[in-house]
VEXKOLDREN-124982 format. One record per residue (C-alpha): x negated, y, z negated; residue number from 1. Coordinates in nm, 2 decimals, always signed. Last residue first. Example, Ala and Ser with C-alpha at 12.3 -4.5 7.8 and 13.67 -1.06 7.14 Angstrom:
# residues 2
+--------+--------+--------+-----+
!      X !      Y !      Z !   n !
+--------+--------+--------+-----+
!  -1.37 !  -0.11 !  -0.71 !   2 !
!  -1.23 !  -0.45 !  -0.78 !   1 !
+--------+--------+--------+-----+
//
This chain:
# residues 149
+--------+--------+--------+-----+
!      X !      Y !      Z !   n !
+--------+--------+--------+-----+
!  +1.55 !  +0.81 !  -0.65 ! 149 !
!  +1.88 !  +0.88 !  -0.40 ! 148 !
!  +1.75 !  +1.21 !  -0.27 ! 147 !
!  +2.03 !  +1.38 !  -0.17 ! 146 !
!  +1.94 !  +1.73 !  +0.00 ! 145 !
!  +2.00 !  +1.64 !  +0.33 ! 144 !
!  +2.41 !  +1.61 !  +0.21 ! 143 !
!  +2.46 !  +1.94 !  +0.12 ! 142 !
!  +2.58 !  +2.13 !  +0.43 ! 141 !
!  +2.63 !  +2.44 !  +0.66 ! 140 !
!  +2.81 !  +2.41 !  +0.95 ! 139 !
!  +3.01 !  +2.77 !  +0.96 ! 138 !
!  +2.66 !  +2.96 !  +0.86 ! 137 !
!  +2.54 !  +2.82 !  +1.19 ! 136 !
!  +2.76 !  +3.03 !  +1.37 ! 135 !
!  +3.01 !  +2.83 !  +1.64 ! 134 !
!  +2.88 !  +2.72 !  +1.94 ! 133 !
!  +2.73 !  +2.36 !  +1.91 ! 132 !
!  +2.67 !  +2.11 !  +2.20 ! 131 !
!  +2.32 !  +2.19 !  +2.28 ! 130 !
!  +2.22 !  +2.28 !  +1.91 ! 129 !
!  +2.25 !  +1.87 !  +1.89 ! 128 !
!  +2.55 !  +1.78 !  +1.66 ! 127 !
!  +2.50 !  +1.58 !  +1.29 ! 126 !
!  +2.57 !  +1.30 !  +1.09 ! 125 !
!  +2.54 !  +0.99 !  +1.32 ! 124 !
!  +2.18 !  +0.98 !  +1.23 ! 123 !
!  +2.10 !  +1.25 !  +0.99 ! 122 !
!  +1.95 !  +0.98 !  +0.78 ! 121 !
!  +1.92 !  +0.93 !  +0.39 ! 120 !
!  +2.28 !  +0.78 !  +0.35 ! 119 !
!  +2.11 !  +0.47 !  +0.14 ! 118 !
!  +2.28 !  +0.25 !  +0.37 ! 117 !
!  +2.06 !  +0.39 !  +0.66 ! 116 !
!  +1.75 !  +0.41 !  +0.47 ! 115 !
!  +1.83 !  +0.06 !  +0.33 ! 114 !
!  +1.87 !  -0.08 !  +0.71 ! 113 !
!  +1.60 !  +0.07 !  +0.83 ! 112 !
!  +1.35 !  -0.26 !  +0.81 ! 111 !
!  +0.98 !  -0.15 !  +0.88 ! 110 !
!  +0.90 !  -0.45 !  +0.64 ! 109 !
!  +1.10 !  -0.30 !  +0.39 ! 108 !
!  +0.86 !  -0.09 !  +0.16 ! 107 !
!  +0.77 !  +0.09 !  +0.43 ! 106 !
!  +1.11 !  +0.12 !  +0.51 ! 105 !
!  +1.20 !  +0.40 !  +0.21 ! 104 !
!  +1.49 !  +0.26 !  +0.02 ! 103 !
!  +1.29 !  +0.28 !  -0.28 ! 102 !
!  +1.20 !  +0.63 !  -0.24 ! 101 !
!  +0.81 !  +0.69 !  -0.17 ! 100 !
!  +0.53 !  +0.79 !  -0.44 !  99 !
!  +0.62 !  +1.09 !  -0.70 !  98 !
!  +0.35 !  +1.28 !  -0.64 !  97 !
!  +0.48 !  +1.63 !  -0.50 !  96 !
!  +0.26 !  +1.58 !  -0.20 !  95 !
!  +0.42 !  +1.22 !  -0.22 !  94 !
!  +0.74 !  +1.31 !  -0.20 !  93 !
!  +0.72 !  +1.57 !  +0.06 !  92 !
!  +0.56 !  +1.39 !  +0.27 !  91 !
!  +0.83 !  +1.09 !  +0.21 !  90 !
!  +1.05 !  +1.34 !  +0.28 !  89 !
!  +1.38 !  +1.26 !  +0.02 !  88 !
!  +1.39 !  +1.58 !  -0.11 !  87 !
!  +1.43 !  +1.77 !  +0.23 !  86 !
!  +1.19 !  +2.04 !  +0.35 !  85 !
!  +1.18 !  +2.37 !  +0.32 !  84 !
!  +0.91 !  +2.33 !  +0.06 !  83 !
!  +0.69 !  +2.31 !  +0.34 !  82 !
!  +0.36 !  +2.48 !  +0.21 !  81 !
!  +0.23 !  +2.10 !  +0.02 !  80 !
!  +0.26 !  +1.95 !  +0.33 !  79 !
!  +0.04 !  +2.23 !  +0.58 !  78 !
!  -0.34 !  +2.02 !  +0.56 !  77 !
!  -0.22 !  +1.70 !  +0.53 !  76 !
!  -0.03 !  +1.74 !  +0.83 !  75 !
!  +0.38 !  +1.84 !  +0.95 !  74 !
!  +0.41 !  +1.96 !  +1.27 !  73 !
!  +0.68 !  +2.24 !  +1.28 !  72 !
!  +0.88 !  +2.28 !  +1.59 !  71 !
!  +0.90 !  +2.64 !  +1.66 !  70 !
!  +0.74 !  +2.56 !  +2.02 !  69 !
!  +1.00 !  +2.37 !  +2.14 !  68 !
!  +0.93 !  +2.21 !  +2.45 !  67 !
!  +0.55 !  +2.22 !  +2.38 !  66 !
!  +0.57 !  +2.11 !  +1.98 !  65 !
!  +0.80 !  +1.82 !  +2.07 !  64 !
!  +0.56 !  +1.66 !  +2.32 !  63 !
!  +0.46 !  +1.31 !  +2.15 !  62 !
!  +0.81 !  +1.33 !  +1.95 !  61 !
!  +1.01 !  +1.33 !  +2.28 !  60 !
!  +1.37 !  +1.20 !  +2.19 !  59 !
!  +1.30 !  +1.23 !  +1.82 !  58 !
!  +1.43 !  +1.02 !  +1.61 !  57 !
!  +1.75 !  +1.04 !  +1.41 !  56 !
!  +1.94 !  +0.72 !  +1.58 !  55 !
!  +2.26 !  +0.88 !  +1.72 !  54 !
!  +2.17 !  +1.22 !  +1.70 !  53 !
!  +1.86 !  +1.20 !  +1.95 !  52 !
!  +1.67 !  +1.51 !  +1.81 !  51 !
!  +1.53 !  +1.69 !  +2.10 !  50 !
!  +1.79 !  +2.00 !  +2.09 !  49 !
!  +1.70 !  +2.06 !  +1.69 !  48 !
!  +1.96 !  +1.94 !  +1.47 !  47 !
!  +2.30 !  +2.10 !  +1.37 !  46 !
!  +2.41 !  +1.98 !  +1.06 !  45 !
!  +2.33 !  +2.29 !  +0.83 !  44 !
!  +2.10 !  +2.28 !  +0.57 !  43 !
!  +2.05 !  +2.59 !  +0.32 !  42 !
!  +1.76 !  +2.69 !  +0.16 !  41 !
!  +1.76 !  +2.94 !  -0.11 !  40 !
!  +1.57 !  +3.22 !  -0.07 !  39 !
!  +1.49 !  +3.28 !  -0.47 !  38 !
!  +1.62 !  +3.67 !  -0.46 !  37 !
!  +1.91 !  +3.58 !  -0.22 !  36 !
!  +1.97 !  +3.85 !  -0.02 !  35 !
!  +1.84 !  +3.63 !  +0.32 !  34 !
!  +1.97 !  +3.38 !  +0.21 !  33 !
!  +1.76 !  +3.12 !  +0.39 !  32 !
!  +1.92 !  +2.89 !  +0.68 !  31 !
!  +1.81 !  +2.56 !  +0.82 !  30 !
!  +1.87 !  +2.36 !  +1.16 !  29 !
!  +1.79 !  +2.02 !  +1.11 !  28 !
!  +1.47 !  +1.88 !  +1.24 !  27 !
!  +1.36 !  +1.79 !  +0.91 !  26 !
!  +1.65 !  +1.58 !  +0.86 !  25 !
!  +1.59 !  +1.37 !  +1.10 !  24 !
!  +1.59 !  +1.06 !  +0.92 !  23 !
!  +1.31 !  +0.90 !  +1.08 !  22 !
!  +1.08 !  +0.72 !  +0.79 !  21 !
!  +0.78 !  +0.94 !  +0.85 !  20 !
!  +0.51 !  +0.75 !  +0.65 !  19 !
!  +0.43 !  +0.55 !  +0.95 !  18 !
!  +0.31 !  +0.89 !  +1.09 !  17 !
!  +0.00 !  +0.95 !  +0.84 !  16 !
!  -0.11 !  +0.59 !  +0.83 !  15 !
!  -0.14 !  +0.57 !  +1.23 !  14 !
!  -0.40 !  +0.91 !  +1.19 !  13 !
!  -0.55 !  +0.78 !  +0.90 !  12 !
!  -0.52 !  +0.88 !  +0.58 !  11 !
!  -0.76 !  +1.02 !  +0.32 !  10 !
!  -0.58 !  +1.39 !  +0.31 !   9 !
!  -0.27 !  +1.25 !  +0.21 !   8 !
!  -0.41 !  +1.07 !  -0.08 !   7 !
!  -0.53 !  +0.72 !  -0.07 !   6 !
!  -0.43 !  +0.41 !  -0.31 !   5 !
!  -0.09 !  +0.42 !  -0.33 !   4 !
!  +0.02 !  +0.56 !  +0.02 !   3 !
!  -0.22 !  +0.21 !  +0.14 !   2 !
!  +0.00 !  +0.00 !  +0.00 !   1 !
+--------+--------+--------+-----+
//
Protein backbone atom coordinates (compact mmCIF):
# COMPACT_ATOMS: atom_id res chain seq x y z
CA UNK A 1 0.00 0.00 0.00
CA UNK A 2 2.22 2.14 -1.37
CA UNK A 3 -0.17 5.57 -0.16
CA UNK A 4 0.94 4.21 3.34
CA UNK A 5 4.31 4.15 3.08
CA UNK A 6 5.30 7.18 0.71
CA UNK A 7 4.14 10.65 0.82
CA UNK A 8 2.74 12.45 -2.14
CA UNK A 9 5.82 13.90 -3.12
CA UNK A 10 7.64 10.19 -3.23
CA UNK A 11 5.23 8.81 -5.82
CA UNK A 12 5.49 7.76 -8.98
CA UNK A 13 3.96 9.07 -11.86
CA UNK A 14 1.40 5.70 -12.29
CA UNK A 15 1.10 5.93 -8.34
CA UNK A 16 0.04 9.49 -8.42
CA UNK A 17 -3.09 8.86 -10.87
CA UNK A 18 -4.30 5.48 -9.51
CA UNK A 19 -5.06 7.54 -6.46
CA UNK A 20 -7.76 9.36 -8.53
CA UNK A 21 -10.80 7.22 -7.86
CA UNK A 22 -13.07 8.96 -10.83
CA UNK A 23 -15.91 10.56 -9.18
CA UNK A 24 -15.88 13.65 -10.95
CA UNK A 25 -16.46 15.84 -8.64
CA UNK A 26 -13.63 17.85 -9.14
CA UNK A 27 -14.73 18.80 -12.45
CA UNK A 28 -17.88 20.18 -11.09
CA UNK A 29 -18.65 23.62 -11.56
CA UNK A 30 -18.13 25.64 -8.16
CA UNK A 31 -19.21 28.89 -6.77
CA UNK A 32 -17.61 31.24 -3.90
CA UNK A 33 -19.70 33.78 -2.13
CA UNK A 34 -18.38 36.35 -3.16
CA UNK A 35 -19.72 38.50 0.15
CA UNK A 36 -19.11 35.82 2.17
CA UNK A 37 -16.24 36.69 4.58
CA UNK A 38 -14.90 32.78 4.68
CA UNK A 39 -15.68 32.17 0.70
CA UNK A 40 -17.62 29.42 1.10
CA UNK A 41 -17.65 26.87 -1.65
CA UNK A 42 -20.47 25.94 -3.23
CA UNK A 43 -21.05 22.83 -5.71
CA UNK A 44 -23.28 22.90 -8.30
CA UNK A 45 -24.14 19.79 -10.64
CA UNK A 46 -23.02 21.00 -13.68
CA UNK A 47 -19.60 19.39 -14.68
CA UNK A 48 -17.01 20.56 -16.94
CA UNK A 49 -17.90 19.98 -20.89
CA UNK A 50 -15.31 16.88 -20.99
CA UNK A 51 -16.67 15.07 -18.14
CA UNK A 52 -18.63 11.95 -19.46
CA UNK A 53 -21.73 12.18 -16.97
CA UNK A 54 -22.56 8.83 -17.17
CA UNK A 55 -19.44 7.21 -15.75
CA UNK A 56 -17.54 10.39 -14.12
CA UNK A 57 -14.27 10.22 -16.14
CA UNK A 58 -12.97 12.34 -18.21
CA UNK A 59 -13.66 12.03 -21.91
CA UNK A 60 -10.14 13.32 -22.77
CA UNK A 61 -8.08 13.28 -19.49
CA UNK A 62 -4.62 13.07 -21.50
CA UNK A 63 -5.59 16.64 -23.24
CA UNK A 64 -7.97 18.23 -20.71
CA UNK A 65 -5.74 21.06 -19.84
CA UNK A 66 -5.54 22.23 -23.84
CA UNK A 67 -9.30 22.11 -24.47
CA UNK A 68 -10.03 23.69 -21.35
CA UNK A 69 -7.40 25.64 -20.17
CA UNK A 70 -8.96 26.36 -16.61
CA UNK A 71 -8.81 22.81 -15.95
CA UNK A 72 -6.78 22.41 -12.78
CA UNK A 73 -4.11 19.65 -12.69
CA UNK A 74 -3.79 18.36 -9.54
CA UNK A 75 0.31 17.43 -8.32
CA UNK A 76 2.22 17.01 -5.28
CA UNK A 77 3.43 20.20 -5.55
CA UNK A 78 -0.44 22.27 -5.75
CA UNK A 79 -2.64 19.48 -3.26
CA UNK A 80 -2.26 21.03 -0.17
CA UNK A 81 -3.55 24.83 -2.09
CA UNK A 82 -6.90 23.13 -3.45
CA UNK A 83 -9.07 23.34 -0.61
CA UNK A 84 -11.79 23.66 -3.18
CA UNK A 85 -11.89 20.37 -3.53
CA UNK A 86 -14.30 17.74 -2.35
CA UNK A 87 -13.90 15.78 1.11
CA UNK A 88 -13.76 12.59 -0.21
CA UNK A 89 -10.49 13.37 -2.76
CA UNK A 90 -8.33 10.89 -2.10
CA UNK A 91 -5.64 13.94 -2.69
CA UNK A 92 -7.21 15.67 -0.58
CA UNK A 93 -7.41 13.12 2.01
CA UNK A 94 -4.24 12.19 2.17
CA UNK A 95 -2.62 15.83 1.98
CA UNK A 96 -4.78 16.34 5.00
CA UNK A 97 -3.46 12.78 6.36
CA UNK A 98 -6.20 10.93 7.01
CA UNK A 99 -5.28 7.85 4.36
CA UNK A 100 -8.06 6.93 1.72
CA UNK A 101 -12.05 6.26 2.42
CA UNK A 102 -12.94 2.77 2.84
CA UNK A 103 -14.93 2.64 -0.24
CA UNK A 104 -12.04 4.01 -2.10
CA UNK A 105 -11.10 1.24 -5.08
CA UNK A 106 -7.67 0.93 -4.32
CA UNK A 107 -8.57 -0.92 -1.63
CA UNK A 108 -10.97 -3.03 -3.90
CA UNK A 109 -9.03 -4.54 -6.40
CA UNK A 110 -9.81 -1.52 -8.79
CA UNK A 111 -13.48 -2.57 -8.07
CA UNK A 112 -15.96 0.73 -8.32
CA UNK A 113 -18.74 -0.77 -7.05
CA UNK A 114 -18.29 0.63 -3.30
CA UNK A 115 -17.52 4.12 -4.72
CA UNK A 116 -20.58 3.93 -6.56
CA UNK A 117 -22.75 2.52 -3.69
CA UNK A 118 -21.14 4.66 -1.40
CA UNK A 119 -22.84 7.83 -3.48
CA UNK A 120 -19.19 9.26 -3.91
CA UNK A 121 -19.51 9.82 -7.79
CA UNK A 122 -20.99 12.47 -9.85
CA UNK A 123 -21.83 9.80 -12.27
CA UNK A 124 -25.39 9.87 -13.18
CA UNK A 125 -25.72 12.98 -10.92
CA UNK A 126 -25.05 15.75 -12.89
CA UNK A 127 -25.54 17.83 -16.56
CA UNK A 128 -22.49 18.67 -18.88
CA UNK A 129 -22.22 22.81 -19.05
CA UNK A 130 -23.25 21.90 -22.78
CA UNK A 131 -26.70 21.07 -22.01
CA UNK A 132 -27.25 23.62 -19.06
CA UNK A 133 -28.85 27.19 -19.45
CA UNK A 134 -30.05 28.31 -16.42
CA UNK A 135 -27.62 30.26 -13.67
CA UNK A 136 -25.44 28.17 -11.91
CA UNK A 137 -26.63 29.58 -8.64
CA UNK A 138 -30.12 27.68 -9.58
CA UNK A 139 -28.12 24.07 -9.49
CA UNK A 140 -26.29 24.42 -6.55
CA UNK A 141 -25.79 21.28 -4.27
CA UNK A 142 -24.64 19.39 -1.24
CA UNK A 143 -24.14 16.09 -2.08
CA UNK A 144 -20.01 16.36 -3.31
CA UNK A 145 -19.38 17.32 0.00
CA UNK A 146 -20.33 13.80 1.67
CA UNK A 147 -17.53 12.13 2.71
CA UNK A 148 -18.78 8.82 3.96
CA UNK A 149 -15.55 8.11 6.46
Amino acid sequence: MFWQEKTLEQMTHEEWESLCDGCGKCCLHKLIDEDDQQEVIHYTDVSCRLLNTKTGFCSDYANRKRQVPDCVVITPANVYDLDYMPPSCAYRRLAEGRGLASWHPLLHDGDRGPMMAAGMSAAGLVDSEDQVTEDLELRIVTWPLNDSD
